[in-house]
C-alpha positions as CSV (number, residue, x, y, z in Angstrom):
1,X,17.8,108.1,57.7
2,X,16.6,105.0,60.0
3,X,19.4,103.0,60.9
4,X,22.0,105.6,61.2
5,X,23.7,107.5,63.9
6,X,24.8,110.4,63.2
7,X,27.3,112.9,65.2
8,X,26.1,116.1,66.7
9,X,28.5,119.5,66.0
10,X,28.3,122.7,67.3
11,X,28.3,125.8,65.6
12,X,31.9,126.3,65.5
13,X,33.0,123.1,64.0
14,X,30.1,124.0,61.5
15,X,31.4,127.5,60.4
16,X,35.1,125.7,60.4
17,X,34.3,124.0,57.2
18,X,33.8,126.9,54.9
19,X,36.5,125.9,52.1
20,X,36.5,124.3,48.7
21,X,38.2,121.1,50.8
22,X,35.5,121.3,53.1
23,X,32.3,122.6,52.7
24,X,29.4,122.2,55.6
25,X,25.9,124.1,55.4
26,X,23.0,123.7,57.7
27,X,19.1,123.8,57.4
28,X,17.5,124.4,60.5
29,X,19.1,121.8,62.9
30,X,21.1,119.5,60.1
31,X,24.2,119.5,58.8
32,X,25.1,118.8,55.3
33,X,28.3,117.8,53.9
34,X,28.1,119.2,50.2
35,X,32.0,119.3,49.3
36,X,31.3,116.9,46.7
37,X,28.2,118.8,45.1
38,X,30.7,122.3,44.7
39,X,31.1,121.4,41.1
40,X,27.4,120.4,40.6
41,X,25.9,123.0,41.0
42,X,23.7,124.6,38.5
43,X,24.7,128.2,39.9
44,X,28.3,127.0,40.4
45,X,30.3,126.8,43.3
46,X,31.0,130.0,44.3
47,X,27.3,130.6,44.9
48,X,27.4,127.2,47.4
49,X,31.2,128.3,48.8
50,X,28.7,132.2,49.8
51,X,27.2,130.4,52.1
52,X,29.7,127.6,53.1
53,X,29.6,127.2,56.9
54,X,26.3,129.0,57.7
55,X,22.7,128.4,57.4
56,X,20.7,128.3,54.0
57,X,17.0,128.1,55.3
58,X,16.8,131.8,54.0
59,X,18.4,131.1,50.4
60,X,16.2,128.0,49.5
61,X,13.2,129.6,50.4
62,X,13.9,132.9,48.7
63,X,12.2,132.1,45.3
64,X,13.0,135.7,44.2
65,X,16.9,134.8,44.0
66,X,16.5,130.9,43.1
67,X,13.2,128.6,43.3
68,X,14.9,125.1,44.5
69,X,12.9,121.9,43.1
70,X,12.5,119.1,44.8
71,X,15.7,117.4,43.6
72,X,17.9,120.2,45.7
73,X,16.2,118.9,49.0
74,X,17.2,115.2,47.7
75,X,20.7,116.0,47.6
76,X,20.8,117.2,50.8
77,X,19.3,114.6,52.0
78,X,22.3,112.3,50.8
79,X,25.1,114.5,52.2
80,X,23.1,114.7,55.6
81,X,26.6,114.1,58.1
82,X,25.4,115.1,61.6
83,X,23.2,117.6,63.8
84,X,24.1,120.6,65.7
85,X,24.7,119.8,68.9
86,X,21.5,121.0,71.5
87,X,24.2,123.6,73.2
88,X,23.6,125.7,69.9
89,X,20.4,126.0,70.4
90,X,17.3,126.4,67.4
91,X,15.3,129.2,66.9
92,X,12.1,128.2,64.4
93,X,13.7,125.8,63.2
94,X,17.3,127.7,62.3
95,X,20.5,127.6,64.1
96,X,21.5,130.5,66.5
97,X,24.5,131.6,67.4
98,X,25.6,130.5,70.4
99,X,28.7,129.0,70.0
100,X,31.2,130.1,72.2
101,X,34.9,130.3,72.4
102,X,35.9,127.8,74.9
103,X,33.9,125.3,76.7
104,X,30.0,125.8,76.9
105,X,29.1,123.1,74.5
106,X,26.6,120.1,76.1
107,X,27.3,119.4,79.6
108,X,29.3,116.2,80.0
109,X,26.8,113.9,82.2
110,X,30.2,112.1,83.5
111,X,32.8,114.3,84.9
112,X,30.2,117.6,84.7
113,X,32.8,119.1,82.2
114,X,31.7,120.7,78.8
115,X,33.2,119.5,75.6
116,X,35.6,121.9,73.7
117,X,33.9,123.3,70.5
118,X,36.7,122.8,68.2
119,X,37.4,119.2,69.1
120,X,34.1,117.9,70.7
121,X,36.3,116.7,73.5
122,X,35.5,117.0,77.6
123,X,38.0,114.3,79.2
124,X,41.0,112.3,78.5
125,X,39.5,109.1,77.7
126,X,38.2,110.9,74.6
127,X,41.5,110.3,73.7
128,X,41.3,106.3,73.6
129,X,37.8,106.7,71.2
130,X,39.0,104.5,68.1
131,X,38.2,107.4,65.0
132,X,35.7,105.8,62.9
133,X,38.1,106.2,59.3
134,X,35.8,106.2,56.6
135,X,33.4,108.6,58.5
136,X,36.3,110.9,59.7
137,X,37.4,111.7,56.2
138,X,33.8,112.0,54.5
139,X,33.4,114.8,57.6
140,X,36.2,116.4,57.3
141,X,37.9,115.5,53.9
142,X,41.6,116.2,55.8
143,X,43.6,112.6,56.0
144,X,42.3,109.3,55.2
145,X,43.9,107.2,58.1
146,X,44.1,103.8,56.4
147,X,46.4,105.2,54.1
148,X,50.1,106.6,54.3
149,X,49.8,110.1,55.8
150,X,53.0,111.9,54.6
151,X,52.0,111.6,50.7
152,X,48.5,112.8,51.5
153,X,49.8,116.2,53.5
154,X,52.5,116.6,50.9
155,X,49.7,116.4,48.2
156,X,46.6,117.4,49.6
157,X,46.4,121.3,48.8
158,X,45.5,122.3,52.0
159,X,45.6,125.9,53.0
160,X,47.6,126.4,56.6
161,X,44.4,127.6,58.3
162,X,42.4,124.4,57.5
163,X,45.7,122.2,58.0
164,X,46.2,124.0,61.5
165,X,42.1,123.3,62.5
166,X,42.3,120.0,61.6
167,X,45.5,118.3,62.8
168,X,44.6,120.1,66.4
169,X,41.6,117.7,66.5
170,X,42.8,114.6,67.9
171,X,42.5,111.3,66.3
172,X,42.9,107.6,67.8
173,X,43.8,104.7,65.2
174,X,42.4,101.7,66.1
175,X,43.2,101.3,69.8
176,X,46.2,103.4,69.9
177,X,48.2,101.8,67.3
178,X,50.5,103.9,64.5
179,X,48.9,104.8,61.6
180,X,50.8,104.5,58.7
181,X,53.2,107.6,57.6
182,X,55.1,106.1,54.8
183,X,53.7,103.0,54.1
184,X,57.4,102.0,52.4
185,X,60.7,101.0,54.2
186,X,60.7,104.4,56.2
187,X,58.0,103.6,58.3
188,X,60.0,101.5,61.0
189,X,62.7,104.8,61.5
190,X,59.4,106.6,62.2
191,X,58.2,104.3,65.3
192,X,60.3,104.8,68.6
193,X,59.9,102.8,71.7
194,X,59.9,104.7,75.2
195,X,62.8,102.4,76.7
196,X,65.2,103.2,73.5
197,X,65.9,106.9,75.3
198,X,67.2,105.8,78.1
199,X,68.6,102.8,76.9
200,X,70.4,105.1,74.4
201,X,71.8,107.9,75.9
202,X,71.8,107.1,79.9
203,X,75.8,105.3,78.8
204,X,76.9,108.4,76.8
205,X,75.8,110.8,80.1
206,X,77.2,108.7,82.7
207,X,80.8,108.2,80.6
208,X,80.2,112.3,79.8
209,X,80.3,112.6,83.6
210,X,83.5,110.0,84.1
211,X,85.7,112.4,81.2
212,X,84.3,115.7,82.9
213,X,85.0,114.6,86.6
214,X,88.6,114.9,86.0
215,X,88.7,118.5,85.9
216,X,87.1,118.8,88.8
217,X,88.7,118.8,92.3
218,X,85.2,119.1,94.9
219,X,82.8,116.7,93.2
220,X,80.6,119.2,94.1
221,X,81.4,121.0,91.6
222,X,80.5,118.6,89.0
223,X,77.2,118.4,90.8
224,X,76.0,121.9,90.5
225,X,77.6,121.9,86.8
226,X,75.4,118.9,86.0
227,X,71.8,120.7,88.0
228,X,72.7,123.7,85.9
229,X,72.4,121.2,82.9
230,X,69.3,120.4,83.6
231,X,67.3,123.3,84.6
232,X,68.3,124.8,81.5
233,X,67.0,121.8,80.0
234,X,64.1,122.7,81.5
235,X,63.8,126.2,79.7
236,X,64.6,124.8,76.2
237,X,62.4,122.2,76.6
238,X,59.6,124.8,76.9
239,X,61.1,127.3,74.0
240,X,61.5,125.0,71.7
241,X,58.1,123.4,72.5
242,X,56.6,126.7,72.0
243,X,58.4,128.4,69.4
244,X,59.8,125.3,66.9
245,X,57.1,122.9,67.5
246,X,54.4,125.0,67.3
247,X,55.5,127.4,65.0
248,X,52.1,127.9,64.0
249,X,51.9,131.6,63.3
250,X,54.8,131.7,61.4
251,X,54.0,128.3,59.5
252,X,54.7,129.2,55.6
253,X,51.0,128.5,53.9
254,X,52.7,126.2,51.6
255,X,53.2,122.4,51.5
256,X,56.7,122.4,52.5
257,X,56.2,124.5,55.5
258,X,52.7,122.5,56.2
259,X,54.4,119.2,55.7
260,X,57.4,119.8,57.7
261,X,55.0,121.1,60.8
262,X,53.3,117.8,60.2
263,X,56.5,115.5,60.3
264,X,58.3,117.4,63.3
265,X,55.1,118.0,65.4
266,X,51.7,118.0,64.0
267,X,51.0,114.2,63.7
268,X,51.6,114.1,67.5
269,X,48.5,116.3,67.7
270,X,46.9,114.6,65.3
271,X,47.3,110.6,66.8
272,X,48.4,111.8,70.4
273,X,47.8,108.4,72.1
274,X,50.5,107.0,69.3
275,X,53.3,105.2,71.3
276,X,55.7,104.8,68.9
277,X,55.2,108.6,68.2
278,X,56.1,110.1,71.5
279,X,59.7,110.1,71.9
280,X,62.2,111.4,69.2
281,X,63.5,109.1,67.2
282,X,67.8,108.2,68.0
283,X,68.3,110.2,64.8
284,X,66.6,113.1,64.9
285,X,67.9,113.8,68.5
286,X,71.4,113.5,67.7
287,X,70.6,116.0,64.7
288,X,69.7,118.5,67.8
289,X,72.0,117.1,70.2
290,X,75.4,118.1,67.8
291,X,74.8,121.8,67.9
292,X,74.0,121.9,71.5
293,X,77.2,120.5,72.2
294,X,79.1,122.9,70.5
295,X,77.3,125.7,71.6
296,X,77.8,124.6,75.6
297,X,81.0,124.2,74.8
298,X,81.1,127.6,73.2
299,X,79.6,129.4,76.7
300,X,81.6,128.1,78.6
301,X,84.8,128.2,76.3
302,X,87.5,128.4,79.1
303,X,87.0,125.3,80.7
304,X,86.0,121.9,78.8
305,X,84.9,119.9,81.9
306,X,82.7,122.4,82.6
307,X,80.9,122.7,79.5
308,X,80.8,118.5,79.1
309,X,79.0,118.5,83.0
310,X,76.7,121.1,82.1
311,X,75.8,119.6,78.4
312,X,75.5,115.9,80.4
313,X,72.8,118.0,82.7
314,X,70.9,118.9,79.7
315,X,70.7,115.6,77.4
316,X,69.6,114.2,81.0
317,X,67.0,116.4,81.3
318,X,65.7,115.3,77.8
319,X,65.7,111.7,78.7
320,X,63.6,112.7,82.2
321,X,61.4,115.0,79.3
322,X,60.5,112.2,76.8
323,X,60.2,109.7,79.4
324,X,57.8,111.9,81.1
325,X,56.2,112.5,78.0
326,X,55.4,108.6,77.8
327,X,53.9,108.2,80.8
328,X,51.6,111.0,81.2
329,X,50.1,109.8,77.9
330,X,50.4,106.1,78.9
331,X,50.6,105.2,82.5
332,X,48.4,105.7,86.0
333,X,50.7,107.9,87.5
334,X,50.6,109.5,91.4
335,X,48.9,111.9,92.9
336,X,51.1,115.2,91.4
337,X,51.9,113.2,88.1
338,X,48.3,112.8,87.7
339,X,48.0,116.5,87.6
340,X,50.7,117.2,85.5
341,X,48.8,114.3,82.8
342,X,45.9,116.5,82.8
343,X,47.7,119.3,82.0
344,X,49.4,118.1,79.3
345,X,46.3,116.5,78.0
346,X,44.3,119.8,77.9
347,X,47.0,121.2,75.9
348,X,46.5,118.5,73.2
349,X,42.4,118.2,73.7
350,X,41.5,122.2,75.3
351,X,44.1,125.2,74.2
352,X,47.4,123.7,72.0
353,X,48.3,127.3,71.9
354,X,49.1,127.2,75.6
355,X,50.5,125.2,78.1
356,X,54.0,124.2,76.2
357,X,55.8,122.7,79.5
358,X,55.6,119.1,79.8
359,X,57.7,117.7,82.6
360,X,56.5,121.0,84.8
361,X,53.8,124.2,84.1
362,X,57.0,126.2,85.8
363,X,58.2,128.3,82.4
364,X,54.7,128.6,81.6
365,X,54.0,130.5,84.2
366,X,56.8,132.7,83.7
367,X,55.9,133.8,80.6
368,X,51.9,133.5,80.8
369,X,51.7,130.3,78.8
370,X,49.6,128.6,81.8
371,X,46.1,127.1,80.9
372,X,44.0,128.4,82.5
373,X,41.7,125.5,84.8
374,X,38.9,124.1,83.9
375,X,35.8,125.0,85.7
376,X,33.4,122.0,86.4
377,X,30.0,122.9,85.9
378,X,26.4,121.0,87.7
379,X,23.9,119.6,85.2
């Protein structure tokens, strides 16, 4: 098709699109988009959905099973979306199977890095690449980004395994800006500015600490009360990253479940460069906050200053957590903070199913959640 540039895909992303919502096939080094023809087809669509995701050379050639006019090469030719990438490799003119698990796509002629198979990603400016809409959906028939995104989850049928692929491939809307969720009224609650945290809750910590000094003779005391606050900050930061967050396994294959991943969590992963979309909104954190403070209260029942220091420790540590959050998204940080951004960008563009601590990789270490680094390879 003169004129047109098309994208390049590896084998992986290929085979991911083997459902009735997205159906991809290939002929020799093409790749076809043929969700659309499903219905069309003479044999019907479970004959197409056989063979959704691999290669038909075979098929359309085998005149015993089915001779193929013309006309079927035609429509082919109009749902041509892409190529596979030259990492995959062609053997006579069919794909092979190369494709990997992490990392050996086409090497990167920039940083030397390879792009990750699933997302087609090898550095974080991939992350500030404005998502071509209309081309993005006819790919990948998942969210249409110029139009509200809660109705489409809620309504859009999708089974958990192709919700989970999908909304782990990030997408960036129009230079970073939010994409709309509601489209109604709601949509401002949805949108959170980084200085509302601390602007926020810094007054209700600091008049926390006033109340819970007085039952405290060494100010000391309070002191260690208050770091025991927020190292154990620290460790629900990373549980309920890991476990409530990305609840993935567990995720009911239903719309509900799918929908509520999406709200809490998954459009994060989906528009990570949002930043409106990066701290919790006022609301929802007091939601969390209530029962935290009866359950520090609850621990440490016999004394109600101490409970108060410690619980001021935590909420604290979750303004130092979404401010962190922020600004390893959004800002040139220092040396150390520079690595910490690339390690929370590889969990969002490498392995979301590792590397759960954001303001430090320390309770991912613990508990063998660290990502493993990435090794630079020569062209």
């Amino acid at each position: 098709m003169p004129g047109r540039t098309l994208p390049t895909f590896t084998l992986a992303d290929v085979e991911s699109h083997n459902s009735r919502q997205s159906c991809f096939v290939t002929l020799g080094k093409n790749v076809y988009d043929v969700t659309d023809f499903l219905n069309s087809h003479p044999g019907g669509a479970d004959l197409v959905l056989d063979y959704a995701g691999k290669d038909i050379t075979d098929i359309l050639e085998d005149e015993a099973s089915h001779a193929h006019s013309p006309a079927a090469y035609e429509v082919l030719e109009d749902s041509l979306v892409g190529f596979l990438s030259p990492g995959d490799g062609l053997a006579d003119g069919k794909a092979t199977s190369t494709a990997t698990e992490k990392g050996n796509g086409t090497v990167n002629g920039t940083n030397g890095t390879s792009p990750h198979p699933r997302t087609g990603m090898s550095c974080e400016e991939d992350l500030t690449k404005d998502t071509d809409i209309a081309s993005d959906y006819k790919t990948h028939r998942f969210l249409d980004l110029s139009r509200p995104l809660f109705p489409q989850v809620w309504n859009g049928g999708f089974s958990k395994d192709f919700y989970l692929d999908q909304v782990h491939r990030p997408r960036h809307y129009k230079g970073g800006a939010s994409a709309p969720l509601f489209g109604n009224f709601l949509e401002p609650l949805t949108k959170t500015p980084w200085w509302v945290i601390p602007v926020a809750w810094l007054p209700p910590v600091i008049y926390g600490l006033y109340l819970a000094s007085e039952g405290f003779t060494n100010p000391m005391e309070e002191v260690f009360c208050f770091l025991l606050g927020l190292f154990l900050w620290t460790l629900i930061e990373y549980l309920m990253h890991r476990f409530l967050f990305h609840l993935d396994d567990y995720l009911p294959d239903n719309r509900v479940g799918i929908t509520l991943h999406f709200t809490l969590h998954g459009i994060h992963h989906y528009l990570p460069m949002d930043k409106y979309r990066l701290v919790m909104p006022p609301t929802l954190f007091l939601a969390l906050a209530t029962p935290f403070w009866k359950l520090a209260h609850t621990i440490f029942f016999w004394n109600w200053h101490i409970g108060t220091a410690v619980y001021c420790g935590g909420v604290f540590g979750y303004i130092c957590y979404d401010m962190t959050h922020y600004f390893l998204h959004h800002q040139n940080l220092p040396l150390w903070w520079k690595q910490l951004k690339k390690y929370h960008l590889e969990h969002h563009f490498l392995d979301y199913e590792n590397g759960f601590g954001v303001t430090s990789p320390f309770w991912d270490k613990i508990f063998g959640t660290e990502l493993e680094p990435r090794v630079k390879k020569n062209l």
